[in-house]
KEPALO-387788 format. One record per residue (C-alpha): y, x, z. Coordinates in steps of 0.2 Angstrom, whole numbers, plus 2048, in hexadecimal, padded with zeros to 3 digits. Layout:
REM residues N
pt v Y u X w Z
...
//
This chain:
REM residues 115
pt v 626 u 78D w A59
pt v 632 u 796 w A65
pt v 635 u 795 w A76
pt v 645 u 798 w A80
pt v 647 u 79A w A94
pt v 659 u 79A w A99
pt v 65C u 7A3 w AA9
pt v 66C u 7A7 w AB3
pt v 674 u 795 w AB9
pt v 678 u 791 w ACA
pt v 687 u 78D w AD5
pt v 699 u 797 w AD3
pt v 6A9 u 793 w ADA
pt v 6B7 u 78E w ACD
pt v 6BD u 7A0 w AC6
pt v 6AE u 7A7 w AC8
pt v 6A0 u 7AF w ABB
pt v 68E u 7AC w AB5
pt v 683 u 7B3 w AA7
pt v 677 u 7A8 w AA0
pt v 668 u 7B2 w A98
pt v 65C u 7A8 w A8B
pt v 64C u 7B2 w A85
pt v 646 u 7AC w A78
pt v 632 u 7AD w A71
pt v 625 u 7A7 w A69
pt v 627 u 7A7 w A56
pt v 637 u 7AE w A55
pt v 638 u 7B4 w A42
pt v 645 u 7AE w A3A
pt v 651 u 7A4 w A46
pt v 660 u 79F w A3E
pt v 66D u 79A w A4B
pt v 66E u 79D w A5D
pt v 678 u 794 w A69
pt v 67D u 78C w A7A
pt v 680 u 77A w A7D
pt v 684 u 773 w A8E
pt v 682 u 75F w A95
pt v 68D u 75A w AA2
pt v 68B u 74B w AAD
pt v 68F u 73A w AA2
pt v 692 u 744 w A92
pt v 689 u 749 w A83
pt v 682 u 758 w A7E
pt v 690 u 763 w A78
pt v 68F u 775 w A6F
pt v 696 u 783 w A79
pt v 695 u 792 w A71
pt v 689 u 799 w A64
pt v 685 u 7A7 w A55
pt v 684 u 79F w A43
pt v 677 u 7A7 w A37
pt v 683 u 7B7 w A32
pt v 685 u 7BA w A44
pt v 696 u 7B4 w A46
pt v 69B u 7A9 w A55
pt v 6A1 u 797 w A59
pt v 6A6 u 791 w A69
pt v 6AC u 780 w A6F
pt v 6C1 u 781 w A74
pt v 6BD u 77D w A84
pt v 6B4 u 78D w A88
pt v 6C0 u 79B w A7B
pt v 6C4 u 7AA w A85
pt v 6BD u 7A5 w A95
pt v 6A9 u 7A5 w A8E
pt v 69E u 7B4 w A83
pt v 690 u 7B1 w A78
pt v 686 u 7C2 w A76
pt v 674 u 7C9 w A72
pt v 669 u 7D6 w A72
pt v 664 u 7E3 w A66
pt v 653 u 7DB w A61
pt v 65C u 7CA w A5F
pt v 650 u 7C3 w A6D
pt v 65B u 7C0 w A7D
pt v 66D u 7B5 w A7A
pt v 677 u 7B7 w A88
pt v 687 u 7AB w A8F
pt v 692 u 7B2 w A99
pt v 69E u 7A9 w AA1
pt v 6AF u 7AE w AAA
pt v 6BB u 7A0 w AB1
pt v 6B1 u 795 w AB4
pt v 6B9 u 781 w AB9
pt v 6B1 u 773 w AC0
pt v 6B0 u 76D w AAE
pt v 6A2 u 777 w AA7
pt v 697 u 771 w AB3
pt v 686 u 76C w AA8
pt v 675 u 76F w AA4
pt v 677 u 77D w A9A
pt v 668 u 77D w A8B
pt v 665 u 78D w A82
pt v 660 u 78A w A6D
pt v 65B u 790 w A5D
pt v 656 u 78B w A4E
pt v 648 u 78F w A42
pt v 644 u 789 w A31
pt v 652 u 77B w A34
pt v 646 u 775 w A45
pt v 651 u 776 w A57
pt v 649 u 77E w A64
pt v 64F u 77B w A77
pt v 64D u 783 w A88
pt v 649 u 777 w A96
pt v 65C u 77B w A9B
pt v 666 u 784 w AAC
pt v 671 u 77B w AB7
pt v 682 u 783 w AB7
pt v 68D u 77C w AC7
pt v 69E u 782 w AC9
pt v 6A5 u 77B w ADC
pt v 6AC u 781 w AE9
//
């Protein structure tokens, strides 16, 4: 049982920056992976970056060198931060983990990138 709040969306202008933040609680022992996913309007879920269970990274092609997946000391806190942003990564960001091969998800932030 774990429980993720994402925090940090909003609206930006193209070229501009956010951080997401995605605490995570609960029955936290043992989470394998961690990651962002994003939903944009008419299109399916998609991965966007996240850390596999040796702590290495993986992000989507559309977001290399222009997104950073990071976290805290106590493993606790995953953070997207986000540089560059285009019209394109507008979405419904959703913050997840999983334990004991179960997803977990956050109720999701809406990222909007307009001018």
């Amino acid at each position: 049982q774990v429980r993720l709040v994402e925090s940090g969306g909003g609206l930006v202008q193209p070229g501009g920056s956010l951080r997401l933040s995605c605490a995570a609680s609960g029955s936290i022992f043992a989470i394998s992976t961690m990651g962002w996913y994003r939903q944009a309007p008419g299109k399916q879920r998609e991965l966007v970056a996240g850390f596999t269970n040796l702590g290495s990274t993986n992000y989507a092609a559309s977001v290399k060198g222009r997104f950073t997946i990071s976290r805290d000391n106590a493993g606790n806190t995953v953070y997207l931060q986000m540089n560059s942003l285009k019209h394109e990564d507008t979405a419904v960001y959703y913050c997840n983990a999983v334990q004991s091969r179960v997803s977990y998800w956050g109720q999701g932030t809406q990222v909007t990138v307009s001018s």
